[in-house]
Chimera marker file (.cmm) of the C-alpha trace (Angstrom):
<marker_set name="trace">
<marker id="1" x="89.034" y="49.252" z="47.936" r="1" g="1" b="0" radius="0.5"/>
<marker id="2" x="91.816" y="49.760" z="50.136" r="1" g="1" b="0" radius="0.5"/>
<marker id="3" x="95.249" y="49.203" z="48.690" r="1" g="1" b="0" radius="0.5"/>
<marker id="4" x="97.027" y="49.112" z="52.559" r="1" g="1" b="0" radius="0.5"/>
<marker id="5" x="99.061" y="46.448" z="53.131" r="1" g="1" b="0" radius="0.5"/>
<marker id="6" x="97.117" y="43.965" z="55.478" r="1" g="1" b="0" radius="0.5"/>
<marker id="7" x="99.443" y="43.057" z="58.775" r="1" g="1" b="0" radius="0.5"/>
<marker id="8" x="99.524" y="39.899" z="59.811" r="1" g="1" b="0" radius="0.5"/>
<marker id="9" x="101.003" y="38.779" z="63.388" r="1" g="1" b="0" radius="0.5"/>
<marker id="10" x="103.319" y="36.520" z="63.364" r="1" g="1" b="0" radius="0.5"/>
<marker id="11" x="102.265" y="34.225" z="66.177" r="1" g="1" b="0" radius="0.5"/>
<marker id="12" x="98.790" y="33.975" z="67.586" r="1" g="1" b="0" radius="0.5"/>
<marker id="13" x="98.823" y="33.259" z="71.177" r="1" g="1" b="0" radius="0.5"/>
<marker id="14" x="95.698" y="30.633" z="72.452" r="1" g="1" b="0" radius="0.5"/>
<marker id="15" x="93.778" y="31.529" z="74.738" r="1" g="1" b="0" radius="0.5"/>
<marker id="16" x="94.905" y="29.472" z="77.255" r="1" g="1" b="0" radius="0.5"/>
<marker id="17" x="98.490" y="31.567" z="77.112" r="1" g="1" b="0" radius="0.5"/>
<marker id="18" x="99.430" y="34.873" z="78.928" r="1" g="1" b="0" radius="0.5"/>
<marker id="19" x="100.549" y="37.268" z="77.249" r="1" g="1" b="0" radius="0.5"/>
<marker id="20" x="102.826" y="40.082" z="78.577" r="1" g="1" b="0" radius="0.5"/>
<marker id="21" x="102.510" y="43.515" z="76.563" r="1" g="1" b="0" radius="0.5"/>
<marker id="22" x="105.213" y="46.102" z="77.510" r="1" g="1" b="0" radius="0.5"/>
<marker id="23" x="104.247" y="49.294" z="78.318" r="1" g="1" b="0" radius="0.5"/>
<marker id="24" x="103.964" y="51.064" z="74.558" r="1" g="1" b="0" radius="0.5"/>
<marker id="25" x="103.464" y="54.401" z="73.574" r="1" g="1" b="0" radius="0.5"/>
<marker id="26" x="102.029" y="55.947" z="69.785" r="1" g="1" b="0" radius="0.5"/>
<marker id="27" x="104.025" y="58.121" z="67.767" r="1" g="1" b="0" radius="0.5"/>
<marker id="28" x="103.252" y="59.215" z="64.462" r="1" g="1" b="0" radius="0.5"/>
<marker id="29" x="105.626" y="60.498" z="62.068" r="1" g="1" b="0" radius="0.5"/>
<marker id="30" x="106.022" y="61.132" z="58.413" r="1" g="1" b="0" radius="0.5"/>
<marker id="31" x="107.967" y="59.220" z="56.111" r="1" g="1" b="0" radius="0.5"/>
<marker id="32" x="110.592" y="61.257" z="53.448" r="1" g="1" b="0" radius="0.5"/>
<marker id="33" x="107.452" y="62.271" z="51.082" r="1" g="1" b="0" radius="0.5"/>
<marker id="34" x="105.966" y="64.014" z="54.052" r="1" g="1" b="0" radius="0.5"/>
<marker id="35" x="103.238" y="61.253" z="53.945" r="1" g="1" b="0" radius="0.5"/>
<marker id="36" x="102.243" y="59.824" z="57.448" r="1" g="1" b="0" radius="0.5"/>
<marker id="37" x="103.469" y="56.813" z="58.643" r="1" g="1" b="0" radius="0.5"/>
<marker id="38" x="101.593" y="54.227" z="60.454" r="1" g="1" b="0" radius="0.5"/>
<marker id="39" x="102.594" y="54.900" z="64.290" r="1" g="1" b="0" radius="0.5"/>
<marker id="40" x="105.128" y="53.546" z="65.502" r="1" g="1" b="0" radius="0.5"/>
<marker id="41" x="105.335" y="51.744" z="68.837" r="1" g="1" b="0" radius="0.5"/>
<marker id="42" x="107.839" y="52.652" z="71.285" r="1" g="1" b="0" radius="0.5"/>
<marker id="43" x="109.013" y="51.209" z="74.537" r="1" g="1" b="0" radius="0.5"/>
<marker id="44" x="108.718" y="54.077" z="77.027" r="1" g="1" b="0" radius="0.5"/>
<marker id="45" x="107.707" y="53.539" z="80.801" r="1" g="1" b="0" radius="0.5"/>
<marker id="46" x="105.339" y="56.585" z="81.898" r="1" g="1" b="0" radius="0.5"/>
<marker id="47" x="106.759" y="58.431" z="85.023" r="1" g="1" b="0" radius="0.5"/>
<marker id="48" x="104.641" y="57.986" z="88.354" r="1" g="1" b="0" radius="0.5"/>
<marker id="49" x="104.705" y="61.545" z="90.406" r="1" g="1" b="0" radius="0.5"/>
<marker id="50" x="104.861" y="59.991" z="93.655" r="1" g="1" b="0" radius="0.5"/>
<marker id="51" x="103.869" y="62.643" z="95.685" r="1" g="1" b="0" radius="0.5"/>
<marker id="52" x="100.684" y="63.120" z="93.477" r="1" g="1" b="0" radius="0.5"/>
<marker id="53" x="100.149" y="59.734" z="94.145" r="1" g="1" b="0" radius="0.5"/>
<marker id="54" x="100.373" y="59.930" z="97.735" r="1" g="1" b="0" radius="0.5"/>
<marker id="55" x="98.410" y="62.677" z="97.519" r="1" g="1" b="0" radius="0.5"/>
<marker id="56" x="95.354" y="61.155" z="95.657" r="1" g="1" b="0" radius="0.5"/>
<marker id="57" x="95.739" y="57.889" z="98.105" r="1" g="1" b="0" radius="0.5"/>
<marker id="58" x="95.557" y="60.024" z="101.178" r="1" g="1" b="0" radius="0.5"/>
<marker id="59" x="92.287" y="62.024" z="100.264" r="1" g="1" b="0" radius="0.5"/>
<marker id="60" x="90.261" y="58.797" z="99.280" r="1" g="1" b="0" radius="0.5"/>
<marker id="61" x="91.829" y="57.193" z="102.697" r="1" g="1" b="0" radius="0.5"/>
<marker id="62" x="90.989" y="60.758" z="104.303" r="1" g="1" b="0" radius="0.5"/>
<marker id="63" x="87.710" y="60.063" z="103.029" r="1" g="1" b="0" radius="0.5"/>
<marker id="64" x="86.882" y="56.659" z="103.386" r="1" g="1" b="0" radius="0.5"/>
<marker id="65" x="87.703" y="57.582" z="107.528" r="1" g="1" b="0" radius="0.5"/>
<marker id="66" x="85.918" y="60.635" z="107.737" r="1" g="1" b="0" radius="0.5"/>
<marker id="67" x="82.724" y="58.679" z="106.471" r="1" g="1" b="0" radius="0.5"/>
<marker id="68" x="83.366" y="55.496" z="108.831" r="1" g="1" b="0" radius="0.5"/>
<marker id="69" x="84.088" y="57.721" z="111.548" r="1" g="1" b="0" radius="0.5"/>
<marker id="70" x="80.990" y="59.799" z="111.378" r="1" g="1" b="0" radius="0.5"/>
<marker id="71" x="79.019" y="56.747" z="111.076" r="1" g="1" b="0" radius="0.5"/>
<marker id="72" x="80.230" y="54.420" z="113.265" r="1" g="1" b="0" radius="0.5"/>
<marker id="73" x="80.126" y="58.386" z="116.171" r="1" g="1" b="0" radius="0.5"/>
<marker id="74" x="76.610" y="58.333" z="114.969" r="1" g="1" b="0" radius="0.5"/>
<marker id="75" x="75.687" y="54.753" z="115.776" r="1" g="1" b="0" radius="0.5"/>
<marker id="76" x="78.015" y="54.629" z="119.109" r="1" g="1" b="0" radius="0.5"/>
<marker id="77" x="76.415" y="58.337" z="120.176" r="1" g="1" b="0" radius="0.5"/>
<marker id="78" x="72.588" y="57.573" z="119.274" r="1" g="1" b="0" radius="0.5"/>
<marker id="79" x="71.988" y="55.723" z="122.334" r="1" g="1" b="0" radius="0.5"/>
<marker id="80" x="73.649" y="57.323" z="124.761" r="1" g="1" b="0" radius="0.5"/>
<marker id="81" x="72.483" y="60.634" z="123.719" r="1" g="1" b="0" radius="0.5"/>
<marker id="82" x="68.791" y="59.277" z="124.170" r="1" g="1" b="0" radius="0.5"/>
<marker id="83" x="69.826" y="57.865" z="127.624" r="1" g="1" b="0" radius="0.5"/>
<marker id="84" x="71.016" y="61.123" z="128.624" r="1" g="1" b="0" radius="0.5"/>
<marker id="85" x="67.932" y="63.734" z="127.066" r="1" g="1" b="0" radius="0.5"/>
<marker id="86" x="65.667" y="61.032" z="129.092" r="1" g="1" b="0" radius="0.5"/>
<marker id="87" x="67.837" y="61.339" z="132.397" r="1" g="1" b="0" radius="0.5"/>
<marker id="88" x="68.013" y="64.876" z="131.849" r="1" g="1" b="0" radius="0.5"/>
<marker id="89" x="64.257" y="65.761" z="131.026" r="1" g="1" b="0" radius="0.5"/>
<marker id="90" x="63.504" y="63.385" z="134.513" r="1" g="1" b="0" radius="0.5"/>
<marker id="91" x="65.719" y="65.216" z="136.115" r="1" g="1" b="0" radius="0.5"/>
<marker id="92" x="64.450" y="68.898" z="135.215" r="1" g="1" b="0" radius="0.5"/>
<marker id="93" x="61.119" y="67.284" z="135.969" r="1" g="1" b="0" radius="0.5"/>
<marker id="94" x="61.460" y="66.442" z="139.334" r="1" g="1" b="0" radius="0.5"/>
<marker id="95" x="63.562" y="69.659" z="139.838" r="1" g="1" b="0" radius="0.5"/>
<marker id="96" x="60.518" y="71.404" z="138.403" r="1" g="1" b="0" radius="0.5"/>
<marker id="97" x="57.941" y="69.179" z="140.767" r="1" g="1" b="0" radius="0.5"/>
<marker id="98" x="60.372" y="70.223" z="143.915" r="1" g="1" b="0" radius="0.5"/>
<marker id="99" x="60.466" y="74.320" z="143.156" r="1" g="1" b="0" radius="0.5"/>
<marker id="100" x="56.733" y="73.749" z="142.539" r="1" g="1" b="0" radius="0.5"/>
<marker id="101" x="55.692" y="71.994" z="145.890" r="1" g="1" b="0" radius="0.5"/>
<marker id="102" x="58.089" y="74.788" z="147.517" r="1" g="1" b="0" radius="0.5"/>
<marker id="103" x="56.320" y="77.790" z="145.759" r="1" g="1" b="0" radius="0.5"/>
<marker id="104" x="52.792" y="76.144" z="146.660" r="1" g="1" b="0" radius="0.5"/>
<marker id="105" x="53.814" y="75.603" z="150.175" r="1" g="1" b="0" radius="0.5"/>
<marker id="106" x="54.897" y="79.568" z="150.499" r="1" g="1" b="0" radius="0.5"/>
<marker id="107" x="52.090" y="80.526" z="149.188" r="1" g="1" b="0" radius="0.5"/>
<marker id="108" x="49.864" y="78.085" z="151.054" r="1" g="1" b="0" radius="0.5"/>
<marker id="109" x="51.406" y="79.816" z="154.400" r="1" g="1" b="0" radius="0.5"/>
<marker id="110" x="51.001" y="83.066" z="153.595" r="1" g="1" b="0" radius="0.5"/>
<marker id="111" x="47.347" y="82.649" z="152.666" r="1" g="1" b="0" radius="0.5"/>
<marker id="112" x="46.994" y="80.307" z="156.471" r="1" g="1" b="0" radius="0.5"/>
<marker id="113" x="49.409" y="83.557" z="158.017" r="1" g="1" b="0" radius="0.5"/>
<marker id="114" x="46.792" y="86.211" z="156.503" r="1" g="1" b="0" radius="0.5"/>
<marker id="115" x="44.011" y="84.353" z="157.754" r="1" g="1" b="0" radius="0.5"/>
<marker id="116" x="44.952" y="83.690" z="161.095" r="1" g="1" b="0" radius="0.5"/>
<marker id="117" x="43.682" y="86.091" z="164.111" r="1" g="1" b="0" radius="0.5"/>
<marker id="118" x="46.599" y="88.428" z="165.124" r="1" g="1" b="0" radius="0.5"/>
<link id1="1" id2="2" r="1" g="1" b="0" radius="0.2"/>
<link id1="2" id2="3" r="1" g="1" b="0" radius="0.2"/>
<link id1="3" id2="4" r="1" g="1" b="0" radius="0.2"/>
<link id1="4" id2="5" r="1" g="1" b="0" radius="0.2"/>
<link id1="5" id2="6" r="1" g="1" b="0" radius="0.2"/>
<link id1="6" id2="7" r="1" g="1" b="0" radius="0.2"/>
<link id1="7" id2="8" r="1" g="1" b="0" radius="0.2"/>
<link id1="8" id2="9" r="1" g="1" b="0" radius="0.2"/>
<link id1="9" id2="10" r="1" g="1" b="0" radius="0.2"/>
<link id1="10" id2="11" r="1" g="1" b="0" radius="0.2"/>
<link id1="11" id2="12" r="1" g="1" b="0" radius="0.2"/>
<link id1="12" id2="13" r="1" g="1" b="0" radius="0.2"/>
<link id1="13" id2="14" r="1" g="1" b="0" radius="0.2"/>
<link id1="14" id2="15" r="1" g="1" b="0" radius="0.2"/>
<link id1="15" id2="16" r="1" g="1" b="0" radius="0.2"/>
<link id1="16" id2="17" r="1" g="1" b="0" radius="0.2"/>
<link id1="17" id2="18" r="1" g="1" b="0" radius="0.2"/>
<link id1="18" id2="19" r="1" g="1" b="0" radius="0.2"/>
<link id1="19" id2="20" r="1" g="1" b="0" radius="0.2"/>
<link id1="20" id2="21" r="1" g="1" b="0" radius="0.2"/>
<link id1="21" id2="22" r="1" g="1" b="0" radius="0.2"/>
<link id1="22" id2="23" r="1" g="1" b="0" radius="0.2"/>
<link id1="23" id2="24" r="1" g="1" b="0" radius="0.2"/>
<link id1="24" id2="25" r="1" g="1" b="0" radius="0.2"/>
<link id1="25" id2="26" r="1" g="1" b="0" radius="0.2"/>
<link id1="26" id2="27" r="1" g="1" b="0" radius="0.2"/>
<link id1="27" id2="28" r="1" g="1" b="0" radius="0.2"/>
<link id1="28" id2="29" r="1" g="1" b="0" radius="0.2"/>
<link id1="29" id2="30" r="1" g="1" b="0" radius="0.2"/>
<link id1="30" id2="31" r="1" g="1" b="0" radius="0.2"/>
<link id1="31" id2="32" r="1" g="1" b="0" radius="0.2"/>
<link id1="32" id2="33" r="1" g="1" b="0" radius="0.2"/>
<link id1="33" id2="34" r="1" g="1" b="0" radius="0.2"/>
<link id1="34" id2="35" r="1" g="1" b="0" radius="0.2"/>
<link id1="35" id2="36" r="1" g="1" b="0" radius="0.2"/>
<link id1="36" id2="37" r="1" g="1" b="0" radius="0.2"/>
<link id1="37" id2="38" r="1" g="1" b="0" radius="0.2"/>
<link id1="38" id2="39" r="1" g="1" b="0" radius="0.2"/>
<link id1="39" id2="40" r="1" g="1" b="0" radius="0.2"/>
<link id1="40" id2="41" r="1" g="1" b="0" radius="0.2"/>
<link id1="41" id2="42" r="1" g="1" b="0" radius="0.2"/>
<link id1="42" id2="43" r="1" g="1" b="0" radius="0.2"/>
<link id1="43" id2="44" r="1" g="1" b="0" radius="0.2"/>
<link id1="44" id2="45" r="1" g="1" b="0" radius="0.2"/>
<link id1="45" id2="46" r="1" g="1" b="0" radius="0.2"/>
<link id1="46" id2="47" r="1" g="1" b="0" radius="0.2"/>
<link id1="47" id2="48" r="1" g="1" b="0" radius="0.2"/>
<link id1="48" id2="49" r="1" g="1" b="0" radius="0.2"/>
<link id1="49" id2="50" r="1" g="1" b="0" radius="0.2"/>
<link id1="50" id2="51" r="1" g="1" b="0" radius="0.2"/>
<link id1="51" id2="52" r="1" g="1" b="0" radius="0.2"/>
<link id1="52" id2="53" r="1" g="1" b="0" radius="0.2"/>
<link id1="53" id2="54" r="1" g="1" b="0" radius="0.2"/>
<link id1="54" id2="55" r="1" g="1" b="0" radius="0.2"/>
<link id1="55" id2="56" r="1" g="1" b="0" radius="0.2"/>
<link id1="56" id2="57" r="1" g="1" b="0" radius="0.2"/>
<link id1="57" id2="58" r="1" g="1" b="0" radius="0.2"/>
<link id1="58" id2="59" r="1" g="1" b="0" radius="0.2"/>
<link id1="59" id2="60" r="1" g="1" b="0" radius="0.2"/>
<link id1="60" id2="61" r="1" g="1" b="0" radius="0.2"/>
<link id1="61" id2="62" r="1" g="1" b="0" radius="0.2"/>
<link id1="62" id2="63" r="1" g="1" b="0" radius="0.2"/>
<link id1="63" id2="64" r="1" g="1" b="0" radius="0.2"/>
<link id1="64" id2="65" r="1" g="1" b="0" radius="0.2"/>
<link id1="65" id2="66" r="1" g="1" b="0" radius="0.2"/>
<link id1="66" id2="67" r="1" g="1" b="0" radius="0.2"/>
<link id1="67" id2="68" r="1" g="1" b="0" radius="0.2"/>
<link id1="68" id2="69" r="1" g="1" b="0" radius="0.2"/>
<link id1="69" id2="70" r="1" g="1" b="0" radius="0.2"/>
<link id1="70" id2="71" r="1" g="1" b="0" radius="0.2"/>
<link id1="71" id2="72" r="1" g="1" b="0" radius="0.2"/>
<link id1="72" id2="73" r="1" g="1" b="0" radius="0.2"/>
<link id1="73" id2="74" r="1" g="1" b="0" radius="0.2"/>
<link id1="74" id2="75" r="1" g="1" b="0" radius="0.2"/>
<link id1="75" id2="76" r="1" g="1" b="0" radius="0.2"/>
<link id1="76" id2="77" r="1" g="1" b="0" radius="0.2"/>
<link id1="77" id2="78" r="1" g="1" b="0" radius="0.2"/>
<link id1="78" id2="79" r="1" g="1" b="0" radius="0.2"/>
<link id1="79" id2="80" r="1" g="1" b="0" radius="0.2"/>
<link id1="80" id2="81" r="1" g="1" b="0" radius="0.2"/>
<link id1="81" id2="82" r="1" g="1" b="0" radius="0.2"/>
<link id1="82" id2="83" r="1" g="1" b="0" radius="0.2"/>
<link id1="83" id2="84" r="1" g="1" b="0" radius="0.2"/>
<link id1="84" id2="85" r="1" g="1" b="0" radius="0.2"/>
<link id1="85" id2="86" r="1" g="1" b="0" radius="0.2"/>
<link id1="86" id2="87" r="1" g="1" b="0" radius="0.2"/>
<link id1="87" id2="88" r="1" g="1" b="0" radius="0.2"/>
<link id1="88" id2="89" r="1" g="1" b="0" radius="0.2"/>
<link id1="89" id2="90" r="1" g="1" b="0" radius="0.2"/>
<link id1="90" id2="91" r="1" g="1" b="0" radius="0.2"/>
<link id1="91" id2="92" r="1" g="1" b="0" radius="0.2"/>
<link id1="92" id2="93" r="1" g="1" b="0" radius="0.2"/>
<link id1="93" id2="94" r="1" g="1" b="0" radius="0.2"/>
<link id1="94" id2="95" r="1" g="1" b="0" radius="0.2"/>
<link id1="95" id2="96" r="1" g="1" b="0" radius="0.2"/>
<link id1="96" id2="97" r="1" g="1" b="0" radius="0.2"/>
<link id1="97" id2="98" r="1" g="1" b="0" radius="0.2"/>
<link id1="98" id2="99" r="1" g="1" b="0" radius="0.2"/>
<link id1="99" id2="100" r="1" g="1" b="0" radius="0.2"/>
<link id1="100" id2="101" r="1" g="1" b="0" radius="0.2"/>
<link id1="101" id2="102" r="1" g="1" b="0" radius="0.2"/>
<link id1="102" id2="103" r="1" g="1" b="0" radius="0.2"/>
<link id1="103" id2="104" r="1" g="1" b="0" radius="0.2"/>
<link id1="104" id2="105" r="1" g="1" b="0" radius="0.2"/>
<link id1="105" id2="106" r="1" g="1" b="0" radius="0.2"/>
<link id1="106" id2="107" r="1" g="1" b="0" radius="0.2"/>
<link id1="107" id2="108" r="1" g="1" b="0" radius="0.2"/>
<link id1="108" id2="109" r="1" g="1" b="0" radius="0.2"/>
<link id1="109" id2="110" r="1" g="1" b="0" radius="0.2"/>
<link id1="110" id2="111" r="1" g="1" b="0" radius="0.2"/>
<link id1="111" id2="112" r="1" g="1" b="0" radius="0.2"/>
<link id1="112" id2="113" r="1" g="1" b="0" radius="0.2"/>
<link id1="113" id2="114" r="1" g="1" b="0" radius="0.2"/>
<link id1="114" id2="115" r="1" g="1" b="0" radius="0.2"/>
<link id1="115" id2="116" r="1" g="1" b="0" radius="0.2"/>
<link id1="116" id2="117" r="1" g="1" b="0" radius="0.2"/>
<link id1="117" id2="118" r="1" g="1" b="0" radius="0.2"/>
</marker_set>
């Protein structure tokens, strides 16, 4: 069996109650017979590197916007890039249809011109 001595809190708090832990950090050290100790808890706020922080924030912001903005340019552009390959395959149609009647109707004269009694 174990022989450890068995700690007991002093006060249980209900669940009903809040309870506010400081921040506390783990050391372990060893007692004079150079056996270790049980660690002992120790009241020691951890530093916050700002700048990393800002850091970390502004790439997840960074990316959050880069995401939004390509979808939101995808759903905003869709349409109006289908608008404008329609109005621009109608117009190289009828651009085409024009240069065509105009290369039929040279060649059309040419063939009457050949024909005709000089």
């Amino acid at each position: 069996m174990n022989s450890a001595p068995h700690l007991q809190p002093q006060r249980v708090p209900t669940l009903t109650e809040v309870v506010q832990l400081p921040h506390l950090v783990p050391v372990q050290g060893a007692d004079a017979e150079g056996l270790l100790t049980l660690p002992a808890l120790i009241d020691a706020p951890a530093p916050i590197d700002e700048a990393a922080l800002c850091q970390r924030v502004l790439l997840d912001v960074q990316r959050q916007v880069d995401l939004m903005l390509e979808y939101r340019l995808r759903e905003a552009l869709a349409p109006m890039l289908g608008r404008l390959a329609e109005t621009l395959v109608r117009e190289a149609r009828d651009e085409l249809a024009l240069t065509l009647r105009d290369v039929v109707a040279r060649a059309v004269n040419q063939e009457v011109a050949r024909h005709r009694p000089l």
